[in-house]
PyMOL Python script that loads the backbone (N, CA, C, O; Angstrom):
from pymol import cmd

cmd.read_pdbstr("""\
ATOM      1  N   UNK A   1    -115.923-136.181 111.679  1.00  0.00           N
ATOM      2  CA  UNK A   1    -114.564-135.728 111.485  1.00  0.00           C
ATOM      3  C   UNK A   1    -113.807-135.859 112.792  1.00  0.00           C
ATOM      4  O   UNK A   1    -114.366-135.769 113.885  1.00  0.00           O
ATOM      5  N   UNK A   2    -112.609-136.057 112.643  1.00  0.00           N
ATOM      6  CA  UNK A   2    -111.469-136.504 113.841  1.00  0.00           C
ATOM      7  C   UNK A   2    -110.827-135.610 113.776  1.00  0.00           C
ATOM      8  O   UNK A   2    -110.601-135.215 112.632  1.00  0.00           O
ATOM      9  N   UNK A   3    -110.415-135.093 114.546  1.00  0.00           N
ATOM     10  CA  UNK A   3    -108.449-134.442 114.642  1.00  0.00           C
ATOM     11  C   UNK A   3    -107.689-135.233 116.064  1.00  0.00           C
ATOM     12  O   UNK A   3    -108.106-135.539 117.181  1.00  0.00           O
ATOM     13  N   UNK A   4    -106.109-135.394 115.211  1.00  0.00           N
ATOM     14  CA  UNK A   4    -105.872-136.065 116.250  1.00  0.00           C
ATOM     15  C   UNK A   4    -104.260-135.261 115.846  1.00  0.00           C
ATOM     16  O   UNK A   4    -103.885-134.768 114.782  1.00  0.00           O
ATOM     17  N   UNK A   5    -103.667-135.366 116.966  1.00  0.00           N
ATOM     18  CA  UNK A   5    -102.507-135.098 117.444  1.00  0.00           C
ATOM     19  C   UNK A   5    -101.101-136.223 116.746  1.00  0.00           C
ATOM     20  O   UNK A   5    -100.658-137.156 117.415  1.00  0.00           O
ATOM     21  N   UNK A   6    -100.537-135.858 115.212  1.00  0.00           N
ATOM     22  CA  UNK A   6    -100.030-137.288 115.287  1.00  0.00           C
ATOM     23  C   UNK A   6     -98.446-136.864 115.697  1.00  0.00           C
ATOM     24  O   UNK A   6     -98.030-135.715 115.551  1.00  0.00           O
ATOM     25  N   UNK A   7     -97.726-137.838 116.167  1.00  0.00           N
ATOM     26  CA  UNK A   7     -96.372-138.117 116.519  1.00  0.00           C
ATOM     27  C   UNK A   7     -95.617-138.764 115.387  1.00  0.00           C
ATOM     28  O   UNK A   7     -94.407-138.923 115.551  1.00  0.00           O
ATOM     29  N   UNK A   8     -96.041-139.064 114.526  1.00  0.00           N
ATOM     30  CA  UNK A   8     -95.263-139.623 113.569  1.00  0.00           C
ATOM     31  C   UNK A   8     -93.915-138.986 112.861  1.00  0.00           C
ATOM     32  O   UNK A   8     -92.844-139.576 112.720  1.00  0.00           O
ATOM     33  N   UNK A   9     -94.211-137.712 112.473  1.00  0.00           N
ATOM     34  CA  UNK A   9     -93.101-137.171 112.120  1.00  0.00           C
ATOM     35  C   UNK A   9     -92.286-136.418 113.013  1.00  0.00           C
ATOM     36  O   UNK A   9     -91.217-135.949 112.624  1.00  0.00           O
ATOM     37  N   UNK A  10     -92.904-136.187 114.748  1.00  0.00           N
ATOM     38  CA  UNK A  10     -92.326-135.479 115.494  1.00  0.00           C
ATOM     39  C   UNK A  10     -90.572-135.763 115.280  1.00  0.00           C
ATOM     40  O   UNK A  10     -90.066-135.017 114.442  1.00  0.00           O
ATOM     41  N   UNK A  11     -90.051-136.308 115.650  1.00  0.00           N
ATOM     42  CA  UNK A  11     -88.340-136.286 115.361  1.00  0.00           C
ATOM     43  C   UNK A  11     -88.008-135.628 114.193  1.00  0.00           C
ATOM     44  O   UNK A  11     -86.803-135.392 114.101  1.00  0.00           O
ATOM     45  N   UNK A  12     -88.745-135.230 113.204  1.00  0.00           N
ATOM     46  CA  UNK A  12     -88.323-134.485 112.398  1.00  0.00           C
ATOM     47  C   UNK A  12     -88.503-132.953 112.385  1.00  0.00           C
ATOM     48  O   UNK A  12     -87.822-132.151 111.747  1.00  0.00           O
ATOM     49  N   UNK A  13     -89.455-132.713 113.137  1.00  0.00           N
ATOM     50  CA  UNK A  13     -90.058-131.387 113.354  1.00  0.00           C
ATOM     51  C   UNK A  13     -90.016-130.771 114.717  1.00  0.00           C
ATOM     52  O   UNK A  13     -90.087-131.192 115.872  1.00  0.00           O
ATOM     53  N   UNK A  14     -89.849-129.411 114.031  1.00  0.00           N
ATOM     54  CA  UNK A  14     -89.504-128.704 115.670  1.00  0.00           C
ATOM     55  C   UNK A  14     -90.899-128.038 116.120  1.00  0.00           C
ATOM     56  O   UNK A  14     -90.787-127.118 116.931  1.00  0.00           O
ATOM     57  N   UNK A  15     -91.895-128.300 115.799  1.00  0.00           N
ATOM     58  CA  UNK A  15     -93.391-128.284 115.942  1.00  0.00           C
ATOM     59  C   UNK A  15     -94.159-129.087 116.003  1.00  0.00           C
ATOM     60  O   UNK A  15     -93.927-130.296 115.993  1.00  0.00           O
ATOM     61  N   UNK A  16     -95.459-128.438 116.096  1.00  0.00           N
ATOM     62  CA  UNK A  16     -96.482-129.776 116.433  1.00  0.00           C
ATOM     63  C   UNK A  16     -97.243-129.727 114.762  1.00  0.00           C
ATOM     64  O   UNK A  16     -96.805-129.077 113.813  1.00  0.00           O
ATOM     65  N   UNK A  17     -98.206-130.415 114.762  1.00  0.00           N
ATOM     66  CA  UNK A  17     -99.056-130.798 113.593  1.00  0.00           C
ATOM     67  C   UNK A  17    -100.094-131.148 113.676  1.00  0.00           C
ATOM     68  O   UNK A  17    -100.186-131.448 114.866  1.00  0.00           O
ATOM     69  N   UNK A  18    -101.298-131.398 113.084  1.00  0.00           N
ATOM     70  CA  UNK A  18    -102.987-132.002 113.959  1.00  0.00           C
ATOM     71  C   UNK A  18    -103.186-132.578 112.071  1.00  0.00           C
ATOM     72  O   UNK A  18    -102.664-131.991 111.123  1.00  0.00           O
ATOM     73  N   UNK A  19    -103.939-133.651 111.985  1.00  0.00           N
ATOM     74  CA  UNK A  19    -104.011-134.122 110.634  1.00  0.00           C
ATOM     75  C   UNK A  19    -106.066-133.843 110.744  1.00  0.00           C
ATOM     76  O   UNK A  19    -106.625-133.014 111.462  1.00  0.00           O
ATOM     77  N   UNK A  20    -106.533-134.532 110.083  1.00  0.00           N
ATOM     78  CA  UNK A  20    -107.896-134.026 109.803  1.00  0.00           C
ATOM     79  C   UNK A  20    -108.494-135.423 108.885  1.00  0.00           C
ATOM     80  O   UNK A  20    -108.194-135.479 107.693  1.00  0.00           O
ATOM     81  N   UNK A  21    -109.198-136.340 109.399  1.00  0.00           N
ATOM     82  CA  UNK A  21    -109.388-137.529 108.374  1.00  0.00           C
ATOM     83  C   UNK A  21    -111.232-137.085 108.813  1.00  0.00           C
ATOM     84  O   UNK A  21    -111.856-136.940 109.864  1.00  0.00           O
ATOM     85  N   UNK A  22    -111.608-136.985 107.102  1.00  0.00           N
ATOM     86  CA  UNK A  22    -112.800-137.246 107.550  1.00  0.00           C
ATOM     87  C   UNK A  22    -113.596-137.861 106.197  1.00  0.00           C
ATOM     88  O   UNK A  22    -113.040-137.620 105.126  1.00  0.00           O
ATOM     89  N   UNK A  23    -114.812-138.612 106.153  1.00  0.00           N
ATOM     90  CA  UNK A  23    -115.557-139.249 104.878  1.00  0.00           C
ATOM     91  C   UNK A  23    -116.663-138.177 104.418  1.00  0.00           C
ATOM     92  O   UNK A  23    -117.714-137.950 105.018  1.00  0.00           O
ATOM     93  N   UNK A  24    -116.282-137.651 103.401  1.00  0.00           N
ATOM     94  CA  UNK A  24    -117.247-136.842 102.806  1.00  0.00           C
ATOM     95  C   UNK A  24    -118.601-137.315 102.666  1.00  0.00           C
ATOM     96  O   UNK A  24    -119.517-136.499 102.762  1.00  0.00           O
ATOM     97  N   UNK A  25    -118.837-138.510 102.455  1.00  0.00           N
ATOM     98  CA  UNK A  25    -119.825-139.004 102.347  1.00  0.00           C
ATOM     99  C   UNK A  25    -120.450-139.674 103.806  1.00  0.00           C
ATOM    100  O   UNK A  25    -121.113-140.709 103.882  1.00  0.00           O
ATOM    101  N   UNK A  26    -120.052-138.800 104.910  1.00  0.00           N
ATOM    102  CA  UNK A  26    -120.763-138.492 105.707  1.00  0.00           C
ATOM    103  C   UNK A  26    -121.193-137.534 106.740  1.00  0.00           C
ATOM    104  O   UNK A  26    -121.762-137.564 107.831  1.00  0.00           O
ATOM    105  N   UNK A  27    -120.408-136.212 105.503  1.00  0.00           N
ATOM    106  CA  UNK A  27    -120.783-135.400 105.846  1.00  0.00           C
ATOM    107  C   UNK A  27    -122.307-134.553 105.882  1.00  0.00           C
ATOM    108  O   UNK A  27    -123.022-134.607 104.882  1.00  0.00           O
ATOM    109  N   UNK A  28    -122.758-133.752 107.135  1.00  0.00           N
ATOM    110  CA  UNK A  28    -123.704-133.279 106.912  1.00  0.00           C
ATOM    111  C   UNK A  28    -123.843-131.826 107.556  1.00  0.00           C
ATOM    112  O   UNK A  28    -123.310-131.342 108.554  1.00  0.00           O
ATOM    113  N   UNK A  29    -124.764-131.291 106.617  1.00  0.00           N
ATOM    114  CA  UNK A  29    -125.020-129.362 106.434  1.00  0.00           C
ATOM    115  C   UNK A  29    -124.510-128.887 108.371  1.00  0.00           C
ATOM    116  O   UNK A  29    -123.729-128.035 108.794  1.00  0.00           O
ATOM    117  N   UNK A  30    -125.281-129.780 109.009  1.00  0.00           N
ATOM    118  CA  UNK A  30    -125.345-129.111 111.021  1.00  0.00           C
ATOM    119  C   UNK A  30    -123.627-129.063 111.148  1.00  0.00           C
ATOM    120  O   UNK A  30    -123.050-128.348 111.967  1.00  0.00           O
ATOM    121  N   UNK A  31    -123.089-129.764 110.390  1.00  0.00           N
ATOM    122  CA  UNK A  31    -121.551-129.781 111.178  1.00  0.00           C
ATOM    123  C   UNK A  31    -121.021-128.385 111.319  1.00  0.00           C
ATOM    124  O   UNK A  31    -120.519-128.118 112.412  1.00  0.00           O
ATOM    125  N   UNK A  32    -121.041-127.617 110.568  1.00  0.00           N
ATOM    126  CA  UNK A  32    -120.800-125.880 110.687  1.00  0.00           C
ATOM    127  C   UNK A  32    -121.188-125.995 111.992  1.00  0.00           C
ATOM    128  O   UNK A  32    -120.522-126.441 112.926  1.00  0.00           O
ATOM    129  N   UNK A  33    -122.400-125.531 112.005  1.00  0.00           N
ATOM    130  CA  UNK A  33    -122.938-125.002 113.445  1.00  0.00           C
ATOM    131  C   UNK A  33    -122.649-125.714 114.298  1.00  0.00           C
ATOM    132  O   UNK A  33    -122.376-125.031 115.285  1.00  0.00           O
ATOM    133  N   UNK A  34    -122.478-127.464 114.628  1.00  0.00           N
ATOM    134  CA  UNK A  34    -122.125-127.972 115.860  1.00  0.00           C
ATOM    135  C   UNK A  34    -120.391-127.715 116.208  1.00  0.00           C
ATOM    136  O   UNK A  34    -119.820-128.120 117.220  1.00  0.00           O
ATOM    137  N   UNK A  35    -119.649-126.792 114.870  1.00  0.00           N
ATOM    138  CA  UNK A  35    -118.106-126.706 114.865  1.00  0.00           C
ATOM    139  C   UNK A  35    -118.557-125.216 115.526  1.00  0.00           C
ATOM    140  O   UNK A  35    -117.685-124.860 116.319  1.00  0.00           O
ATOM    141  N   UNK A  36    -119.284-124.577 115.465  1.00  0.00           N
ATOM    142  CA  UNK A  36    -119.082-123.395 115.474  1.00  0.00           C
ATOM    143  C   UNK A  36    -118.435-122.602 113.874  1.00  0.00           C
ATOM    144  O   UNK A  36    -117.844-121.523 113.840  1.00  0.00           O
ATOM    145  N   UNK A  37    -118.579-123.005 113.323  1.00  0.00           N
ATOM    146  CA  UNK A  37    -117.618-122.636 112.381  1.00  0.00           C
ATOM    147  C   UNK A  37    -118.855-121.938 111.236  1.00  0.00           C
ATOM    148  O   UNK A  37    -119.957-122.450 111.036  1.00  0.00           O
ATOM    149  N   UNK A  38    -118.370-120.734 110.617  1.00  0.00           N
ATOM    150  CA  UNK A  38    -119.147-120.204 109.477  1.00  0.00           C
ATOM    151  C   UNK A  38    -118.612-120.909 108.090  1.00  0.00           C
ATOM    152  O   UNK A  38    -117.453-121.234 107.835  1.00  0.00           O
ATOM    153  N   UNK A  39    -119.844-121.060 107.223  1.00  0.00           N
ATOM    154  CA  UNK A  39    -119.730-121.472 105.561  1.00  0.00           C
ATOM    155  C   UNK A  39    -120.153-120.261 105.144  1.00  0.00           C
ATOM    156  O   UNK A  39    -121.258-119.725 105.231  1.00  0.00           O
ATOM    157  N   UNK A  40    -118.770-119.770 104.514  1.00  0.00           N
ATOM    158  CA  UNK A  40    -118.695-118.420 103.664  1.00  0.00           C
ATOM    159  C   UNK A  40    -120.153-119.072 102.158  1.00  0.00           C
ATOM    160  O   UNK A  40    -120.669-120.138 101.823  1.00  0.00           O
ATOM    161  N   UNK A  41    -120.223-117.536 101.714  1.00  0.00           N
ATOM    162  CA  UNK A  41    -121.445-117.992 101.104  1.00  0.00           C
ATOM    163  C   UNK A  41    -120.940-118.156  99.576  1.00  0.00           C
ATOM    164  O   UNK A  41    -121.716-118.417  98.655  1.00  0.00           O
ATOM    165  N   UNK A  42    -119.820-118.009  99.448  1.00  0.00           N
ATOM    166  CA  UNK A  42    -119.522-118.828  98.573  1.00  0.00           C
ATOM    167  C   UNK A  42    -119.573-119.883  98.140  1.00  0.00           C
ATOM    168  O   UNK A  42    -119.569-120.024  96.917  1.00  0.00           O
ATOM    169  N   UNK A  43    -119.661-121.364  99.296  1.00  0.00           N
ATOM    170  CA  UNK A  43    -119.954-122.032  98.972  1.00  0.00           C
ATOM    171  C   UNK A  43    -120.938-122.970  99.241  1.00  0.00           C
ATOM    172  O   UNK A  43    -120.843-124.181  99.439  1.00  0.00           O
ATOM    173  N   UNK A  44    -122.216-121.985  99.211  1.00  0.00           N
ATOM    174  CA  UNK A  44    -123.323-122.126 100.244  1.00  0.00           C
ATOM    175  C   UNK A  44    -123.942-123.525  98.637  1.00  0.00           C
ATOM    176  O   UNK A  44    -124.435-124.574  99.052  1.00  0.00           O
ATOM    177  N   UNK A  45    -123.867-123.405  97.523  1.00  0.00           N
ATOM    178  CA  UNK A  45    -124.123-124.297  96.682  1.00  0.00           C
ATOM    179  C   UNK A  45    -123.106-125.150  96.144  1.00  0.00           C
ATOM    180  O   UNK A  45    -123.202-125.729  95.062  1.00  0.00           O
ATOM    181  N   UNK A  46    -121.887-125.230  97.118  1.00  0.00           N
ATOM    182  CA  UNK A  46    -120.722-126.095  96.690  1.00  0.00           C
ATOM    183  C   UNK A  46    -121.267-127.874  97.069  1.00  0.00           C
ATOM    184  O   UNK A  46    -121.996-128.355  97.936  1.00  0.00           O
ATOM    185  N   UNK A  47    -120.822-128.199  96.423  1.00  0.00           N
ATOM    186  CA  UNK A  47    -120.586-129.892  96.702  1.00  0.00           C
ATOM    187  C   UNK A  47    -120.644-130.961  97.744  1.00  0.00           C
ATOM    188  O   UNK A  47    -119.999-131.979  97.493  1.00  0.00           O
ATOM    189  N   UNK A  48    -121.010-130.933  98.370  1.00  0.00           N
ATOM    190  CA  UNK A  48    -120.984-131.800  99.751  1.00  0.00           C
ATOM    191  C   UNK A  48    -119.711-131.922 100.079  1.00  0.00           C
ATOM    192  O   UNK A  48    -119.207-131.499 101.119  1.00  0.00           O
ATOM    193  N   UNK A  49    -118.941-132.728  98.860  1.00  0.00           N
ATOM    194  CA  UNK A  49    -117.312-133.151  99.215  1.00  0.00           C
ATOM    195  C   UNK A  49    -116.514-131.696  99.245  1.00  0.00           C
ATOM    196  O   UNK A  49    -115.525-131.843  99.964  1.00  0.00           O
ATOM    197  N   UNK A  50    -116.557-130.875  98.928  1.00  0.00           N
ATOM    198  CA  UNK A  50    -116.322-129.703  98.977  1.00  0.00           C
ATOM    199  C   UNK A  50    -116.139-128.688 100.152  1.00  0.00           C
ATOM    200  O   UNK A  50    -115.212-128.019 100.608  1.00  0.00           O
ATOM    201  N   UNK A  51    -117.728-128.930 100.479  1.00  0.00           N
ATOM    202  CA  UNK A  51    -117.793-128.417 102.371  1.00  0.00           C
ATOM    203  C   UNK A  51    -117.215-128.705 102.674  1.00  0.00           C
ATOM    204  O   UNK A  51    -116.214-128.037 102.933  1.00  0.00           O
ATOM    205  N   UNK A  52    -117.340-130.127 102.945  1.00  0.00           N
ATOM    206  CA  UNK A  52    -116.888-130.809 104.042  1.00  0.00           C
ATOM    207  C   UNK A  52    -115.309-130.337 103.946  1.00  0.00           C
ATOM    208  O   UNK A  52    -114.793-129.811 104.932  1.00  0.00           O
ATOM    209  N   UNK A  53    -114.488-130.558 102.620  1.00  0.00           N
ATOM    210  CA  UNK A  53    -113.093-130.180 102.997  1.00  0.00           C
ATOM    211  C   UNK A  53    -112.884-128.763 103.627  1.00  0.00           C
ATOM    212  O   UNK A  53    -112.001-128.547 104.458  1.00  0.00           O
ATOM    213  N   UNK A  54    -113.477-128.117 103.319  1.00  0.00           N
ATOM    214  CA  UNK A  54    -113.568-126.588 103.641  1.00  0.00           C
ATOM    215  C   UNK A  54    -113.725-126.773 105.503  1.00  0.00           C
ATOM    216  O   UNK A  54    -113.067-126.100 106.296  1.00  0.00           O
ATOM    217  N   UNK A  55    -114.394-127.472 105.763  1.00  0.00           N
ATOM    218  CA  UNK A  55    -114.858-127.794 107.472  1.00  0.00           C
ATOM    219  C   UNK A  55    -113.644-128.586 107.875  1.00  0.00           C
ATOM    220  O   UNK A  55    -113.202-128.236 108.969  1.00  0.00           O
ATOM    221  N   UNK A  56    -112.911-129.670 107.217  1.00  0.00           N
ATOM    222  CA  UNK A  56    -112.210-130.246 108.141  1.00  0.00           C
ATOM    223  C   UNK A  56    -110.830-129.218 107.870  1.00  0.00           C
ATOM    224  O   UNK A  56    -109.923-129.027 108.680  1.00  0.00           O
ATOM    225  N   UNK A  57    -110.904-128.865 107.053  1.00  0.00           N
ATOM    226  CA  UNK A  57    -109.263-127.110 107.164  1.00  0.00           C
ATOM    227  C   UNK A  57    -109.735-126.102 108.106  1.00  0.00           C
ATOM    228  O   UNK A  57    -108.824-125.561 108.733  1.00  0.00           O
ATOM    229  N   UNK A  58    -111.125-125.635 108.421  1.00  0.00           N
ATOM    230  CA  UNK A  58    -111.450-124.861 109.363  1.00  0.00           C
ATOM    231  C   UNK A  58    -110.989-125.470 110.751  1.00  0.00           C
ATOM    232  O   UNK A  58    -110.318-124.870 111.590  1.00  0.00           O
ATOM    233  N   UNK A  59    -111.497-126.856 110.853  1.00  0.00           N
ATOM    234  CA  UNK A  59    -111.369-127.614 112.468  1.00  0.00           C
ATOM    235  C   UNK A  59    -109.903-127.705 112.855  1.00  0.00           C
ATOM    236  O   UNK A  59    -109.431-127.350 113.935  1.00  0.00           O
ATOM    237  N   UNK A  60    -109.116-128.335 111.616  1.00  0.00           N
ATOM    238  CA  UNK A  60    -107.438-128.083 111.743  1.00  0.00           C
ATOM    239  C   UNK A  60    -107.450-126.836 112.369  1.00  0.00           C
ATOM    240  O   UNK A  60    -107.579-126.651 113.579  1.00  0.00           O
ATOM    241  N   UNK A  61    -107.314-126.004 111.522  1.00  0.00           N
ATOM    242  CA  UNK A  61    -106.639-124.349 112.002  1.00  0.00           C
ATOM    243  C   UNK A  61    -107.225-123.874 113.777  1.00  0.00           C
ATOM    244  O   UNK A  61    -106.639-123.575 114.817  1.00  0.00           O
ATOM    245  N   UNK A  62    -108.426-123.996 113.432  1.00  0.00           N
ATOM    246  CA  UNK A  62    -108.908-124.085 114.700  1.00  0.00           C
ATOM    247  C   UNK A  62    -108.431-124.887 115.980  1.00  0.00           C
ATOM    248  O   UNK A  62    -107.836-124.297 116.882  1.00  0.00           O
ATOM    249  N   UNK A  63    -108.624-125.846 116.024  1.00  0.00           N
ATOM    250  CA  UNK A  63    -107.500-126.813 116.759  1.00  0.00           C
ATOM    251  C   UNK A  63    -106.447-126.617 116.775  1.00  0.00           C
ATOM    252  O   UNK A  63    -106.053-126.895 117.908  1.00  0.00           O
ATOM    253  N   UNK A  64    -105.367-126.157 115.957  1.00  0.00           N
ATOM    254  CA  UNK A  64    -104.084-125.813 116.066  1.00  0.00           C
ATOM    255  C   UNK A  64    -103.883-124.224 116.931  1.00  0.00           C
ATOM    256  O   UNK A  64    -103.155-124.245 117.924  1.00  0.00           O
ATOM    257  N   UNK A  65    -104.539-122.886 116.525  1.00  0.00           N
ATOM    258  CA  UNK A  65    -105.016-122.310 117.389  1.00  0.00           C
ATOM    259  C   UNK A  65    -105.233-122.265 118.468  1.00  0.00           C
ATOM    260  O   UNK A  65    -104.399-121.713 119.185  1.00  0.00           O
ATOM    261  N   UNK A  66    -106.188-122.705 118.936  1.00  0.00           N
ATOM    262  CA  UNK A  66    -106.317-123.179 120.383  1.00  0.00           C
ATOM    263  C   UNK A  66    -105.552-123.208 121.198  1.00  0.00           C
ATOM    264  O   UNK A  66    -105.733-122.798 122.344  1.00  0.00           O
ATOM    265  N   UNK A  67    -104.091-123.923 120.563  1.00  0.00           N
ATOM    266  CA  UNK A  67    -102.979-124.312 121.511  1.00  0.00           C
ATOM    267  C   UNK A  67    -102.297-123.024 121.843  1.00  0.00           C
ATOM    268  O   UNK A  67    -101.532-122.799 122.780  1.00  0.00           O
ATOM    269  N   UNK A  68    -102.763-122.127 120.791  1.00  0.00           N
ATOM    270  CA  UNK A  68    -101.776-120.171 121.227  1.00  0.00           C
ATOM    271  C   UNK A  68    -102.992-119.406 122.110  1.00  0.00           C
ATOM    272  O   UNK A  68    -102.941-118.183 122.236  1.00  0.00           O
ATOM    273  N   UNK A  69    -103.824-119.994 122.569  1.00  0.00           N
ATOM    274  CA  UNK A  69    -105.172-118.844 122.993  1.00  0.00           C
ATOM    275  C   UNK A  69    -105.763-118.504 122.544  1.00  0.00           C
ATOM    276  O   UNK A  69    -106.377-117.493 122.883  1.00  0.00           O
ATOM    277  N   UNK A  70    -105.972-119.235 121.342  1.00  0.00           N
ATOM    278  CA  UNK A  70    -107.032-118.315 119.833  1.00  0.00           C
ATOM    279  C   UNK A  70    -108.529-119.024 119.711  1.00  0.00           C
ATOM    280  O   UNK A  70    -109.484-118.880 118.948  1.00  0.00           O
ATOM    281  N   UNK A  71    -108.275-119.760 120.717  1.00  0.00           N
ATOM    282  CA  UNK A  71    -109.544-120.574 120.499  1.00  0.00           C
ATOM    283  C   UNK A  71    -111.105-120.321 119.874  1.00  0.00           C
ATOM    284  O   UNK A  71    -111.993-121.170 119.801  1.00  0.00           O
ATOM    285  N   UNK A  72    -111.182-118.788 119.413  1.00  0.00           N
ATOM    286  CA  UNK A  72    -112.159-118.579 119.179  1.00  0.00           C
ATOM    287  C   UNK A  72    -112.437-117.774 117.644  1.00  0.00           C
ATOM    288  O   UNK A  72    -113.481-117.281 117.219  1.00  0.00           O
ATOM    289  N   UNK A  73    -110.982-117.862 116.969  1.00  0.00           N
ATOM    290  CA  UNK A  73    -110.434-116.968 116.020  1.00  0.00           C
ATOM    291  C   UNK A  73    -111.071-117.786 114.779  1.00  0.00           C
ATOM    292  O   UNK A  73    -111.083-119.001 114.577  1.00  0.00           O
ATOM    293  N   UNK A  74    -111.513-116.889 114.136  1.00  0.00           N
ATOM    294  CA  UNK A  74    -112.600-117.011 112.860  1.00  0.00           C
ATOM    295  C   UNK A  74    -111.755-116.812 111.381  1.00  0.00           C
ATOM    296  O   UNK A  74    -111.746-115.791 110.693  1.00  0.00           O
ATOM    297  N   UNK A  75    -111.247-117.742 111.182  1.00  0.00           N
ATOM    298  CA  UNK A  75    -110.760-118.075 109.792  1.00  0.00           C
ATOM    299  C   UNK A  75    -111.422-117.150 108.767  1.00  0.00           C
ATOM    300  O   UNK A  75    -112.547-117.610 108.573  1.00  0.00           O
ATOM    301  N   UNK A  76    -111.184-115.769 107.832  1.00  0.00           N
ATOM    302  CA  UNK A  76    -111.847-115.905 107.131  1.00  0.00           C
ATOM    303  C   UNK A  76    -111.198-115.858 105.807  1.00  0.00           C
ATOM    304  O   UNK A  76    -109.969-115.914 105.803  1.00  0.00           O
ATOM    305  N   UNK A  77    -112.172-115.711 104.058  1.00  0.00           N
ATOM    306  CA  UNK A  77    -111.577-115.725 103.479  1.00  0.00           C
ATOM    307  C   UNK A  77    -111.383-114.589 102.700  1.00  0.00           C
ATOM    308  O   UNK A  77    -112.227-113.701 102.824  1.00  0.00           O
ATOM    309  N   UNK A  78    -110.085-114.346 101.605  1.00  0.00           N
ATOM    310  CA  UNK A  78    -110.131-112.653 101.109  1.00  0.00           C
ATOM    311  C   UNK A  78    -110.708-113.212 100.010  1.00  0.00           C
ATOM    312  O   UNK A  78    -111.322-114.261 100.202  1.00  0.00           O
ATOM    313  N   UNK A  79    -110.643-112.547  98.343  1.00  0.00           N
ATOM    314  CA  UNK A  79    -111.057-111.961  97.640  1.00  0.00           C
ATOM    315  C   UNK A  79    -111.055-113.249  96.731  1.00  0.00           C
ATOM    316  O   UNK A  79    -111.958-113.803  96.104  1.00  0.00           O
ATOM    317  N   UNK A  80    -109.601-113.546  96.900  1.00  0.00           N
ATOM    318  CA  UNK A  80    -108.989-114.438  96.254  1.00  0.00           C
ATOM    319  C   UNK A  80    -109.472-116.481  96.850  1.00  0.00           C
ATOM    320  O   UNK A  80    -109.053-117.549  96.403  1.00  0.00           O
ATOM    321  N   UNK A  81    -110.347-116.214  97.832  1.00  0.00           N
ATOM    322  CA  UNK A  81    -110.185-117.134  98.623  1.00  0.00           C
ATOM    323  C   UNK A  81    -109.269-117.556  99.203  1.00  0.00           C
ATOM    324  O   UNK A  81    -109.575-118.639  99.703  1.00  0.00           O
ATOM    325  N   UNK A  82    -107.899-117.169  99.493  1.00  0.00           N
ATOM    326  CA  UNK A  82    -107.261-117.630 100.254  1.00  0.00           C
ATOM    327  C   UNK A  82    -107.505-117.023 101.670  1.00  0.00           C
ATOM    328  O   UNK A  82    -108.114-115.955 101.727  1.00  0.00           O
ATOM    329  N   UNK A  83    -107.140-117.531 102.643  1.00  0.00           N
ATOM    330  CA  UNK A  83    -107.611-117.452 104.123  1.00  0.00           C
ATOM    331  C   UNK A  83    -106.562-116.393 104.759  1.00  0.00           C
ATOM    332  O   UNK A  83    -105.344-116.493 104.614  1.00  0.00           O
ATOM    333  N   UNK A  84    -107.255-115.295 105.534  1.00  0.00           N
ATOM    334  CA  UNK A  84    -106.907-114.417 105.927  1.00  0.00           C
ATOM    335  C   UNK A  84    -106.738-114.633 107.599  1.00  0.00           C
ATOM    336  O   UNK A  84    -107.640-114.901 108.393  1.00  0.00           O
ATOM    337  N   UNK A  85    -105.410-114.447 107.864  1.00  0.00           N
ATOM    338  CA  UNK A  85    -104.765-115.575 108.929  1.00  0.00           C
ATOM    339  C   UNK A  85    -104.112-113.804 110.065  1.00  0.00           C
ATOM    340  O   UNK A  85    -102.975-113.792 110.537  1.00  0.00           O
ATOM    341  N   UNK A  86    -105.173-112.479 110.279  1.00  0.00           N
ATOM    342  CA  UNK A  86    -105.820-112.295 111.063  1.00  0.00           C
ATOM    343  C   UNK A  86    -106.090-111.979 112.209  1.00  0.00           C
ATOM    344  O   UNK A  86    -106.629-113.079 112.325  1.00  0.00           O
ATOM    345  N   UNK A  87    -106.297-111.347 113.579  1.00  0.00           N
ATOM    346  CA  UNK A  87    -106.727-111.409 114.528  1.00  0.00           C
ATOM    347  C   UNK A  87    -108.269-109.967 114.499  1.00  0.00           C
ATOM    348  O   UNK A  87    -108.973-109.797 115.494  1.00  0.00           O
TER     349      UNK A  87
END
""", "prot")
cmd.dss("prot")
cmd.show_as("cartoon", "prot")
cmd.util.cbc("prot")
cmd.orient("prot")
């Protein structure tokens, strides 16, 4: 998985943005742990393609973060699964 910084729409936006390209089908289980990042156990029997999207929205947020001092701030999720945004 990549994150990269794009400029493309900058003239339109009064912010920044980080995009997230990655091939599910090469994703694998260690990427959590080499992200640092926890797999809620919800979807500890989800899909491969599944994780993995779940990992490259964690690495976004994370990466975007970073840039405020949060670098270490743990995404998690509520009830509903939507992401509880936290300190």
């Amino acid at each position: 998985m990549q994150s990269t910084q794009s400029h493309l729409f900058t003239p339109y936006l009064s912010h920044h943005f980080h995009c997230i390209q990655f091939d599910p089908d090469s994703f694998d289980a260690l990427s959590f742990e080499q992200q640092n990042i926890l797999l809620p156990a919800s979807l500890d029997k989800a899909v491969a393609k599944r994780r993995a999207e779940f990992l490259a929205g964690r690495i976004c947020a994370k990466t975007c973060l970073a840039q405020f001092g949060q670098g270490d701030f743990t995404l998690l999720n509520g009830s509903d699964r939507a992401p509880i945004w936290s300190c």
